[in-house]
N, C-alpha and C positions, 0 to 999 in steps of 0.2 A: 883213142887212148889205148895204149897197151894193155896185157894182163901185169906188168910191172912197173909199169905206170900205174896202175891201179893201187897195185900193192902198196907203193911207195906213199901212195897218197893217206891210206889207211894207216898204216906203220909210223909217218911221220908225224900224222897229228895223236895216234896214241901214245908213242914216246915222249912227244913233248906238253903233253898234259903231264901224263907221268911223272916227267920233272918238274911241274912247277904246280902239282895239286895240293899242296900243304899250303904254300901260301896263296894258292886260288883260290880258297878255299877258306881261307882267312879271310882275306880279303874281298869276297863273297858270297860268306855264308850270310848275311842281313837280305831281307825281302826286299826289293825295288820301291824306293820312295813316290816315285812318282804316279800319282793318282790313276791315270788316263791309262797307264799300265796295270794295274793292282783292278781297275775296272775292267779292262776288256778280261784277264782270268778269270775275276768273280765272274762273267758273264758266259763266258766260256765254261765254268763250272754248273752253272744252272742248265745251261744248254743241253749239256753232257746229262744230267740227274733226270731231266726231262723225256728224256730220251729212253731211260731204262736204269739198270746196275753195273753193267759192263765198264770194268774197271778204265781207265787211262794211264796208256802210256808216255811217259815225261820222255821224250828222247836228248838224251845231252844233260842228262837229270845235273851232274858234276855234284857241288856238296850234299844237294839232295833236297835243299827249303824249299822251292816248290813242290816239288812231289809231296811235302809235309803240309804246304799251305792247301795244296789242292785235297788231301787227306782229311784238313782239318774245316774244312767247305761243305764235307760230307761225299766226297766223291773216293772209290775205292782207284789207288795209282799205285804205281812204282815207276822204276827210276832203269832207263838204259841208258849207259853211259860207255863211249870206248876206252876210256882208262882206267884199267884196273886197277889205279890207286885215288881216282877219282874213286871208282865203287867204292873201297875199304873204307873211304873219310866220309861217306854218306853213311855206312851201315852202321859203323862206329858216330855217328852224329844222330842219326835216329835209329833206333836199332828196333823197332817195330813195326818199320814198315819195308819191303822186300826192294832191293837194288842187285842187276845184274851187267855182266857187262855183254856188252854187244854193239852192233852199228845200224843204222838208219837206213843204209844200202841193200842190209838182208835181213830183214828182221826176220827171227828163229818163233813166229808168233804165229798162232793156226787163223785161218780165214775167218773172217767175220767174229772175231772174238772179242774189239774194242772197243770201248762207249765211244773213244776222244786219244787223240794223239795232238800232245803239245810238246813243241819245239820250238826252245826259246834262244836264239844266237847260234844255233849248233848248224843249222842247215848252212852258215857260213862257212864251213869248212870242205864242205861239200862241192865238188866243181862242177861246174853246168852239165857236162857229159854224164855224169850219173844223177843228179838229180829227177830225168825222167821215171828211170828205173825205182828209185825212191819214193816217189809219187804212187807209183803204181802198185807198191809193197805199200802204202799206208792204204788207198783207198778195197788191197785184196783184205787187209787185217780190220779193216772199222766194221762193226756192224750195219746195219742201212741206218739211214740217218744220223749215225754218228758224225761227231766234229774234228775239224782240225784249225787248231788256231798256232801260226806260225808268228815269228817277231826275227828280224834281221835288219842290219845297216843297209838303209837305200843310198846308191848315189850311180849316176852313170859312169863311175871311173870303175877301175877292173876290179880294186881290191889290194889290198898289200902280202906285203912278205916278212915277219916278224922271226927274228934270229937271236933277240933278247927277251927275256922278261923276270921281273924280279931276281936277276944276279945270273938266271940261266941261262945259258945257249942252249935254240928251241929251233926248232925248223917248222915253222905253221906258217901255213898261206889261210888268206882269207879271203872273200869271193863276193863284192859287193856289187847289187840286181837294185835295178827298178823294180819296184812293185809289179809293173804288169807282166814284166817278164815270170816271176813266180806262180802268177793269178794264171796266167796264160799255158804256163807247164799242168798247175794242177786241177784246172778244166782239161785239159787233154788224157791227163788220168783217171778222169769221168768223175771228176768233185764237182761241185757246184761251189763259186765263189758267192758267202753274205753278206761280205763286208771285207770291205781295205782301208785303215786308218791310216794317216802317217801324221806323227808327229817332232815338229821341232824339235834339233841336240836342246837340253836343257846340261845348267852347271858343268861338268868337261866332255863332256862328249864333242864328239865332232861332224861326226855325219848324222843326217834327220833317221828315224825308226820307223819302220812300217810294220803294219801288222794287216796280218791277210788272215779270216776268218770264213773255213769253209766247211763243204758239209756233204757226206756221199748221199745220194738218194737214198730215199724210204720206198 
């Protein structure tokens, strides 16, 4: 992939949050109902507190309610998100906890500074060409033994290309992996995979969710 391909690929998923973070944002800002979800964070939280103080970074934070729930667990977070109108609608939604913007591909974070890095649907955007690179900026920025608990649409089809959403024209691609294909990148970035769930779409969803829980050496 090019350096403008590159670009393109960062520019066009910050733009098109951009437009449509008020009603993404709306529609949500509520915590995930689903149990088996709300479980693997709690547990991912405990992990994290076990480990030390070393704050957590929410990557793809968007409104900001996990960075809050993960806040209100006892664990010290914040929130990077590439669309700086995503940031404004998180600071402005909880205004006592710190959100900035940034991306997943560079993070602006010193070595070995993070308890836990959770990334929930964002590494979707993400194309397999950089996602190595990715991998290897989470496991320079964790502490040792720190975690990382990822969540994304499993299916072996590629992924789509969404050009609407709530009223907007949007240009976001989306990037959908088998689990192992992720597990197998972030062992190669010297993580250690704990655990892979995947669980059945529940109510509209369409594709199953996996969750890949892992952990840089101690």
């Amino acid at each position: 992939m090019t350096d403008s391909e590159t670009t393109d690929f960062i520019e066009t998923t910050r733009t098109s949050y951009d437009a449509i973070a008020k009603d993404y944002s709306a529609a949500h800002a509520d915590l995930p109902t689903q149990p088996v979800d709300m479980s693997l964070i709690g547990a991912f939280a405990q992990l994290v507190k076990a480990n030390g103080t070393a704050p957590v970074a929410d990557l793809g934070s968007g409104p900001g309610h996990i960075t809050a729930h993960l806040h209100g667990l006892g664990v010290p977070a914040f929130g990077i998100d590439l669309s700086p109108a995503m940031v404004a609608l998180a600071r402005e939604a909880h205004p006592g906890l710190r959100f900035h913007q940034g991306s997943m591909t560079s993070l602006d974070l010193p070595d070995e500074t993070l308890g836990g890095i959770l990334a929930l649907y964002s590494i979707i955007h993400v194309p397999d060409t950089h996602l190595p690179a990715a991998f290897a900026g989470f496991h320079r920025a964790l502490v040792p033994g720190g975690h990382v608990l990822l969540a994304f649409q499993k299916s072996e089809q590629p992924g789509l290309h969404i050009t609407e959403r709530f009223g907007h024209r949007i240009d976001l691609h989306c990037y959908w992996r088998p689990a192992y294909v992720v597990s197998d990148m972030l062992v190669k970035a010297g993580l250690e995979v704990a655990a892979t769930l995947i669980r059945e779409p529940l109510d509209q969803e369409k594709w199953p969710r996996a969750f890949v829980l892992a952990r840089k050496p101690a």
